[in-house]
Kinemage of the C-alpha trace (Angstrom):
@kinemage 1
@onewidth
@group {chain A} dominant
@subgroup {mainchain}
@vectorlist {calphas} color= white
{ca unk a 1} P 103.225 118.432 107.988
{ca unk a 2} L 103.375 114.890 109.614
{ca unk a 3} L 105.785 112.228 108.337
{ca unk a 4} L 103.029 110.091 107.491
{ca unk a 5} L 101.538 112.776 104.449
{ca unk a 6} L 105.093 112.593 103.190
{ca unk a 7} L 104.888 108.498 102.705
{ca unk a 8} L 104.358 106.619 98.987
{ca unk a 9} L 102.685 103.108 98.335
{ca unk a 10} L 103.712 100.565 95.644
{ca unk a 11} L 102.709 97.273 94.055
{ca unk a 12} L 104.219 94.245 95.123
{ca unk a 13} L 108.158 94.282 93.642
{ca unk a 14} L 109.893 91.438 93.311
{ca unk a 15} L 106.865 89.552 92.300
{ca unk a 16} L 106.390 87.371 89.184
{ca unk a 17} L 104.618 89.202 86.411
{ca unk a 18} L 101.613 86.897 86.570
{ca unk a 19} L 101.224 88.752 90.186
{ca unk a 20} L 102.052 91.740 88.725
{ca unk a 21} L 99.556 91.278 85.987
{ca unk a 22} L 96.597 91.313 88.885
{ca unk a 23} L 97.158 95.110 89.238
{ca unk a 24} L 96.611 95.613 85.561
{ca unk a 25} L 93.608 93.666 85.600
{ca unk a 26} L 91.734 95.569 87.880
{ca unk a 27} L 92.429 98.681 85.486
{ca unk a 28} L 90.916 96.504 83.138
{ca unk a 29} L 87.870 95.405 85.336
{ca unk a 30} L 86.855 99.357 85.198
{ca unk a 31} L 87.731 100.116 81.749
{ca unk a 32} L 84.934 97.820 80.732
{ca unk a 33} L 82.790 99.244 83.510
{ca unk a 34} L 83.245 102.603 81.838
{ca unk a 35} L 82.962 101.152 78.286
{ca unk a 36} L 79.497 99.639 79.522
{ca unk a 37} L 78.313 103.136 80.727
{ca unk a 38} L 79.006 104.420 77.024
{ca unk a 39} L 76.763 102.011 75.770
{ca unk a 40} L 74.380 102.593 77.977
{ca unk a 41} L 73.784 105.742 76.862
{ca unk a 42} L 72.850 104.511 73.733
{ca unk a 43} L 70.943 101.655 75.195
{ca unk a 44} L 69.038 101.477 77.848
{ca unk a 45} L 70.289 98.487 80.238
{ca unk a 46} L 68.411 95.394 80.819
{ca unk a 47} L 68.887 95.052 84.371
{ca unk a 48} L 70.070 97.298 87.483
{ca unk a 49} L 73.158 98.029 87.727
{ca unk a 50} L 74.692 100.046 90.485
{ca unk a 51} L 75.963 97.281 92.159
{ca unk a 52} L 79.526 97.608 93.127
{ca unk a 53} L 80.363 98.748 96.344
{ca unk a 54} L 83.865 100.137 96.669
{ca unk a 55} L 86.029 100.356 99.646
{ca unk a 56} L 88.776 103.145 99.352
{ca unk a 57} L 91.679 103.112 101.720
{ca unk a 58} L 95.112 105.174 102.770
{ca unk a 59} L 97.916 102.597 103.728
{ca unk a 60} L 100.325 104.338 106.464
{ca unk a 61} L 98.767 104.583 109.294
{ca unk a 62} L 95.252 103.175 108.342
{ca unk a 63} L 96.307 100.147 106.993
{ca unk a 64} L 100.041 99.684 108.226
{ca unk a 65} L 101.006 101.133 112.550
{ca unk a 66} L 103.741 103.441 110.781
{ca unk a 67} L 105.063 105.045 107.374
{ca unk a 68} L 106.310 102.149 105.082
{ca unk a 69} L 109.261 103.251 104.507
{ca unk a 70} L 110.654 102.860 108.311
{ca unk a 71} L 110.524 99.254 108.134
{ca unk a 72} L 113.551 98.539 106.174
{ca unk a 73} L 114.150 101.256 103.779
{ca unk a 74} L 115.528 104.189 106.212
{ca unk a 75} L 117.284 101.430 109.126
{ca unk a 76} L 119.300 100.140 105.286
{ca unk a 77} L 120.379 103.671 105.123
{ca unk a 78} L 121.062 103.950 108.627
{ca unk a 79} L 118.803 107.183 108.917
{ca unk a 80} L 116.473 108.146 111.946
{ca unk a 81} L 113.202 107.842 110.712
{ca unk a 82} L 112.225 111.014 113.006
{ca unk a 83} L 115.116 112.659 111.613
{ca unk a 84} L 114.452 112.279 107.991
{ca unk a 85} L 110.983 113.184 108.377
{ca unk a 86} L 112.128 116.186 110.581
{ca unk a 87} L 114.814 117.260 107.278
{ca unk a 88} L 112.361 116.572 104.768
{ca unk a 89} L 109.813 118.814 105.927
{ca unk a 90} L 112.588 121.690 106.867
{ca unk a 91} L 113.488 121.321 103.610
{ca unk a 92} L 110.093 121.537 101.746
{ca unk a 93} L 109.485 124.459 104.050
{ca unk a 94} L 112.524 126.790 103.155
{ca unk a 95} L 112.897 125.605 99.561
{ca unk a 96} L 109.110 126.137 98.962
{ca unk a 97} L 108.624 122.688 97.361
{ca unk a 98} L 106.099 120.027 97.320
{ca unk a 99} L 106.836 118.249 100.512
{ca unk a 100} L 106.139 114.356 98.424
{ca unk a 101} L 108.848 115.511 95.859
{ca unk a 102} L 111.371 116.192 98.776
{ca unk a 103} L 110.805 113.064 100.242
{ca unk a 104} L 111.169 110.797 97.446
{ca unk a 105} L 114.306 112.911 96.265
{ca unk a 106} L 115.773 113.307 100.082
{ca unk a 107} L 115.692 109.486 100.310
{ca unk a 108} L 117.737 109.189 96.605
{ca unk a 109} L 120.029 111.684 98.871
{ca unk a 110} L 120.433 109.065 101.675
{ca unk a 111} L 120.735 106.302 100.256
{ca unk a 112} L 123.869 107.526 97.715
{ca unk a 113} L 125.513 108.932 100.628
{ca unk a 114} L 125.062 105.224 102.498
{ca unk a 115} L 126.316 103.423 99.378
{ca unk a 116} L 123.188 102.096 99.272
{ca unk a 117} L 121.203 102.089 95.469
{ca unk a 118} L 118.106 102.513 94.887
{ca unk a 119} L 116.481 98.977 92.889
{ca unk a 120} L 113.083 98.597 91.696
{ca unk a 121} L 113.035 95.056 93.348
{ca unk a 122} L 114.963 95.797 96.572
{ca unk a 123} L 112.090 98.126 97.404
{ca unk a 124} L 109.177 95.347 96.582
{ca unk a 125} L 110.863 92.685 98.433
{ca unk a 126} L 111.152 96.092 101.370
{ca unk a 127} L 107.612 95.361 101.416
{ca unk a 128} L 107.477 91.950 103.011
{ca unk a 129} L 109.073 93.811 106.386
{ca unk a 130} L 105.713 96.503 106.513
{ca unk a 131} L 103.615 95.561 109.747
{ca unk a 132} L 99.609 95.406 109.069
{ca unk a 133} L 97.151 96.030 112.089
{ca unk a 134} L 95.492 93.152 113.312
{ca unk a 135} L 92.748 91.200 111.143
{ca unk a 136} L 93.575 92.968 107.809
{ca unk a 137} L 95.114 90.438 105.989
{ca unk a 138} L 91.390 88.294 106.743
{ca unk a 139} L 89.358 91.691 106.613
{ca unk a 140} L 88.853 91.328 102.885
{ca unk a 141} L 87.548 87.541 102.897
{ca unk a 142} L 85.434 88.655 106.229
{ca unk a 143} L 83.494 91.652 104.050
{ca unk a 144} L 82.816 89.617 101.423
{ca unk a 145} L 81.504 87.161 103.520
{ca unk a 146} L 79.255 89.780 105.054
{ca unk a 147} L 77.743 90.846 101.818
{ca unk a 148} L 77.434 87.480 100.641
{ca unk a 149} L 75.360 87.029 103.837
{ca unk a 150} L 73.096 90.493 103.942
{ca unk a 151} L 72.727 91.318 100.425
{ca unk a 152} L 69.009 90.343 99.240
{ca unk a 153} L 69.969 91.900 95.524
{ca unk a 154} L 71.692 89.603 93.463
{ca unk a 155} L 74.900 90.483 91.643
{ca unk a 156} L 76.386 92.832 94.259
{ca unk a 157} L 80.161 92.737 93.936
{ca unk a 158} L 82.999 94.737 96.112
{ca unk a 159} L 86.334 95.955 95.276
{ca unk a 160} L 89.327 97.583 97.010
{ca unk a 161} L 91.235 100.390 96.112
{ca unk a 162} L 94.302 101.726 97.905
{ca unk a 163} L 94.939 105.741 97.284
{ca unk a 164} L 98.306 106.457 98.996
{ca unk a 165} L 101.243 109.143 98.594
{ca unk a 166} L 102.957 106.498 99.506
{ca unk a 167} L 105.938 104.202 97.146
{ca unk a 168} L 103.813 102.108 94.642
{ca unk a 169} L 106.734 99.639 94.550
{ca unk a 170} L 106.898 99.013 98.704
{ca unk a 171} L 103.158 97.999 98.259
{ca unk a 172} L 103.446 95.633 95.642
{ca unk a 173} L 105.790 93.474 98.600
{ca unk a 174} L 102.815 93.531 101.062
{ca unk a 175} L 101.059 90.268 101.386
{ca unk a 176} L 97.735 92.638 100.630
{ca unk a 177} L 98.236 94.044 97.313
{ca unk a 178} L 96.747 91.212 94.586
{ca unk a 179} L 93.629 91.988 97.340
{ca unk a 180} L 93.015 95.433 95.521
{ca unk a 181} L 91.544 95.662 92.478
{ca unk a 182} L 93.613 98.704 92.245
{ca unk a 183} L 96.541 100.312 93.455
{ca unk a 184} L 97.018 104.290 92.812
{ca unk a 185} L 100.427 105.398 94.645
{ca unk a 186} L 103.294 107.632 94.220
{ca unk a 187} L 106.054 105.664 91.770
{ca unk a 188} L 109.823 105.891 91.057
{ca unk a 189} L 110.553 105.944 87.203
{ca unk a 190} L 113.928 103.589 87.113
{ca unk a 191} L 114.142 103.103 83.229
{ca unk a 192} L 114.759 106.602 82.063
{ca unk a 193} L 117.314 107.907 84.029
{ca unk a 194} L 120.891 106.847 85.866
{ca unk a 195} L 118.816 107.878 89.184
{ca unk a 196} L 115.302 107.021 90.813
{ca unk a 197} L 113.274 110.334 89.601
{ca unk a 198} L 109.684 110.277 90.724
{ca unk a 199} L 107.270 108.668 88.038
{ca unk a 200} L 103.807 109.942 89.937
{ca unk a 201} L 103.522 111.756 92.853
{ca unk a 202} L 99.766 111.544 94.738
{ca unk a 203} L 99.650 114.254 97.335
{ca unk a 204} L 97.087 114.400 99.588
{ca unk a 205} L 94.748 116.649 97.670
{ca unk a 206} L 95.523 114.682 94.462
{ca unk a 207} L 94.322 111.862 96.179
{ca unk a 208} L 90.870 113.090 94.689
{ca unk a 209} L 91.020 112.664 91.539
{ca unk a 210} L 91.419 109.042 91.929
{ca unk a 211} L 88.188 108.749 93.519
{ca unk a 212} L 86.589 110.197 91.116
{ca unk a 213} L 88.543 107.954 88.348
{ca unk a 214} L 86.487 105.112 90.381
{ca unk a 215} L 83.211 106.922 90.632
{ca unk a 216} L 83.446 107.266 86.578
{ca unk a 217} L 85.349 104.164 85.798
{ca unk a 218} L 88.145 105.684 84.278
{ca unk a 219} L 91.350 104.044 85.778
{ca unk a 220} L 93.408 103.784 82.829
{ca unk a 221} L 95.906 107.054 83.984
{ca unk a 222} L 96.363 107.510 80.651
{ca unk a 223} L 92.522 108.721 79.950
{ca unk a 224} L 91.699 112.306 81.520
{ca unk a 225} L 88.604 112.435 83.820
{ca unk a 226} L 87.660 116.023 82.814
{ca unk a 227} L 85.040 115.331 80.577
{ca unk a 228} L 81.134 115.436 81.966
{ca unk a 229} L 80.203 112.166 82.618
{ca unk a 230} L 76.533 112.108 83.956
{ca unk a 231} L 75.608 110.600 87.414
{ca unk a 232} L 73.114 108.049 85.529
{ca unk a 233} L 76.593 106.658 83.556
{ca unk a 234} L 78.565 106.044 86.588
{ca unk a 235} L 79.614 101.999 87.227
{ca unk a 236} L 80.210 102.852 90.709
{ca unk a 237} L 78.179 105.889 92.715
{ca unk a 238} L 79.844 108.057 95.605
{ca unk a 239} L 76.541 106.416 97.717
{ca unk a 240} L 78.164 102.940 97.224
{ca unk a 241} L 81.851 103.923 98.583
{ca unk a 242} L 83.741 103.935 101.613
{ca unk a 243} L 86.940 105.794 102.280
{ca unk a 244} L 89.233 104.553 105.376
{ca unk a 245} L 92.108 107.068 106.282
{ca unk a 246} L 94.042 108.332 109.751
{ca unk a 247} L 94.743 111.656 109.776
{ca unk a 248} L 94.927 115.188 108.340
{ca unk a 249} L 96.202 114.400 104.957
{ca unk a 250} L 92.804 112.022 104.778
{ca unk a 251} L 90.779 114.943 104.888
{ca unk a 252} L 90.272 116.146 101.393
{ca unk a 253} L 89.331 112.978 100.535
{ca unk a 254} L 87.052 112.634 103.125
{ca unk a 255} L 85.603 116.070 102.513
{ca unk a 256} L 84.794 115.003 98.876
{ca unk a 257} L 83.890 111.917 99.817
{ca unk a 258} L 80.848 113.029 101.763
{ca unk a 259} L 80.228 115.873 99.688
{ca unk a 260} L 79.003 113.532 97.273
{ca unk a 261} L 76.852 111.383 99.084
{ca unk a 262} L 79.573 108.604 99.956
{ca unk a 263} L 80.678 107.528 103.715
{ca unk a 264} L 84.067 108.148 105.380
{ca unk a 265} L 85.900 106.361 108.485
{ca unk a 266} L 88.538 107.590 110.536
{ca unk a 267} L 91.172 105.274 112.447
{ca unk a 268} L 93.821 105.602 114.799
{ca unk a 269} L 96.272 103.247 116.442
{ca unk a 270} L 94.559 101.155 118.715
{ca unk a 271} L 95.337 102.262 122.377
{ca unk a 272} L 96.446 105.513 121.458
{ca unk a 273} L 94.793 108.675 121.085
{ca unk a 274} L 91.996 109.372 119.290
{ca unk a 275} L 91.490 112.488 119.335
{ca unk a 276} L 92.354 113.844 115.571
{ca unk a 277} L 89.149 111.217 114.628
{ca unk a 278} L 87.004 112.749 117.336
{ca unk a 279} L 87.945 116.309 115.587
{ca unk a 280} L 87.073 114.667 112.411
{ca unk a 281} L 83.893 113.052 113.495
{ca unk a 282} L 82.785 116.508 115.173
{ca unk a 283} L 83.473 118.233 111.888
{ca unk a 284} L 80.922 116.122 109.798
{ca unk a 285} L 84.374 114.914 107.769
{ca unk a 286} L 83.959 111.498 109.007
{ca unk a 287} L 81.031 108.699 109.971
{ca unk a 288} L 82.228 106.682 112.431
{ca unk a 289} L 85.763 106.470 113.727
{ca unk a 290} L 87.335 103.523 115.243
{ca unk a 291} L 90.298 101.725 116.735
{ca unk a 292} L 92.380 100.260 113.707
{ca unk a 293} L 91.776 96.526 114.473
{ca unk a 294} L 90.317 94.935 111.379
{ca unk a 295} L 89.065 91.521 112.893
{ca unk a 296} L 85.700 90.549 112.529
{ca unk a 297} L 83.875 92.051 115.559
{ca unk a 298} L 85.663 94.535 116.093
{ca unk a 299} L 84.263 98.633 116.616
{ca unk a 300} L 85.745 98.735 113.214
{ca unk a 301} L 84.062 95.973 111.707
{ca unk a 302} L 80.417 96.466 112.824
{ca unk a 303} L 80.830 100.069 112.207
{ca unk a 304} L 82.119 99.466 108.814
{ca unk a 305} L 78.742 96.904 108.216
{ca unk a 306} L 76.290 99.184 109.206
{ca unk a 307} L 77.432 101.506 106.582
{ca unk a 308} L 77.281 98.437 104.219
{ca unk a 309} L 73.770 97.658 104.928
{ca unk a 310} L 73.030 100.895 104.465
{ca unk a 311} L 74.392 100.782 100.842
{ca unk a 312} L 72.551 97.259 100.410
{ca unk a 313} L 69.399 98.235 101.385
{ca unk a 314} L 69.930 101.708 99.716
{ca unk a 315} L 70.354 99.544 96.271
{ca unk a 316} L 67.441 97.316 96.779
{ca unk a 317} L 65.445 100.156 96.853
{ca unk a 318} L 66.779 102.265 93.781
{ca unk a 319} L 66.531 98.634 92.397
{ca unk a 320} L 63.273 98.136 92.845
{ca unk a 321} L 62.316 101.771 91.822
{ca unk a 322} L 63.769 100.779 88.477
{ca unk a 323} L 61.821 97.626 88.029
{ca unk a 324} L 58.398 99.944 88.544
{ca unk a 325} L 59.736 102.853 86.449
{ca unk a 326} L 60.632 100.349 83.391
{ca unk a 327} L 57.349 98.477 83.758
{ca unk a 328} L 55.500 101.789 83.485
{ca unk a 329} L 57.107 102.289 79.956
């Protein structure tokens, strides 16, 4: 397993509650999405309204050159990042254990020997050190633009999500996260014991069930996604998402992802190889792959809009369908 499978996201530490608040509120944005769909089965809506497009993304490697936590985290330590990575999966490997759940407990391991402890808001303000590729901090403001611009249906709205096994907390220090309307990472739980233990662990194949969580709406963690929902009641189809990821522990998500009618996109480092996206692409897992340079007119970008205006035309035409099968009634 590479390093980078083995890495956990986080929401912005450090921060005021106000900005931690904005990660709630996109929970909140979906609950009522899902709510809606409930009603709608009772009623039938008034208007069109698969309308959100969502944009899915991994963070190491797709978002950020390296794993987060070799910014600042392992150098505080005074660790090797190629070591620990190295140790961690040796140790997964012998010991039979989920390779996430040795990482987040090898680091504990580290940093105790170092002296070093482990603090909720030493690891957000970690996050201000993580690199981003070029053009991502303006790549959100530059797709909405876009839409804006080709959409000829009115009321089309796009979010971001962020699905990483990496440390919720690191995230939440990256000048990126109040840009996601959601944020589903691996977590430390600080509260309940005299050690970091691991509150949620997202593996790579767990990764899933989030995007189904925003195919159905249901983002509250607390509310199971088991139950049927059907296609019809679902705020935000497979058709109008997008999943961005780098690698091998991308690929169940990808997999699913086009299973079920939505679009995937492989990057890699730009200037490096390429070749794990061209095995992608040549597998049907993927697209389009593309350099990971996320200003506007780059391979990236135009490959990323030409997906979009497929989605935009794709709901002007189920929307005007709808129009002619309610005015047949």
């Amino acid at each position: 397993m590479r390093a980078r499978g083995l890495m956990a996201t986080s929401k912005k530490a450090g921060r005021k509650p106000a900005r931690l608040s904005s990660h709630s509120t996109g929970k909140t944005k979906q609950k009522t999405a899902s709510e809606s769909a409930s009603r709608g089965a009772s009623k039938a809506p008034t208007r069109f309204e698969k309308k959100i497009i969502a944009l899915v993304y991994d963070f190491d490697g797709t978002l950020s050159p390296r794993p987060m936590q070799e910014y600042a985290f392992l150098p505080k330590v005074g660790v090797d990042a190629g070591e620990f990575w190295k140790e961690t999966n040796k140790i997964a490997r012998e010991q039979e254990a989920d390779p996430l759940i040795t990482y987040m407990h090898l680091l504990y391991k580290k940093a105790k020997a170092a002296g070093v402890r482990i603090d909720r808001e030493d690891l957000v303000a970690q996050g201000r050190q993580v690199e981003l590729f070029q053009g991502v901090s303006e790549w959100f403001d530059e797709i909405a633009d876009y839409i804006s611009l080709r959409s000829e249906s009115k009321g089309v709205s796009i979010r971001h999500y962020m699905i990483s096994s990496g440390l919720t907390e690191i995230i939440e220090g990256t000048p990126i996260y109040d840009r996601f309307d959601n944020v589903f990472a691996s977590e430390y739980w600080f509260d309940a014991y005299d050690l970091p233990y691991p509150k949620r662990v997202i593996t790579d194949t767990g990764k899933t069930q989030y995007l189904f969580r925003i195919n159905k709406g249901v983002e509250d963690l607390g509310k199971t996604i088991n139950q049927h929902m059907p296609e019809a009641e679902r705020p935000i189809p497979f058709s109008n998402m997008i999943y961005f990821g780098d690698g091998d522990t991308d690929v169940p998500s990808m997999a699913v992802m086009r299973k079920n009618g939505g679009h995937a996109i492989a990057v890699h480092p730009p200037g490096k190889s390429k070749e794990k996206c061209v095995d992608l692409f040549r597998a049907g897992r993927i697209d389009f792959f593309a350099a990971a340079d996320y200003r506007r007119g780059s391979d990236l970008f135009k490959r990323t809009c030409l997906l979009l205006d497929r989605m935009l035309a794709d709901i002007r035409v189920q929307e005007e369908i709808w129009a002619v099968t309610r005015s047949l009634r």
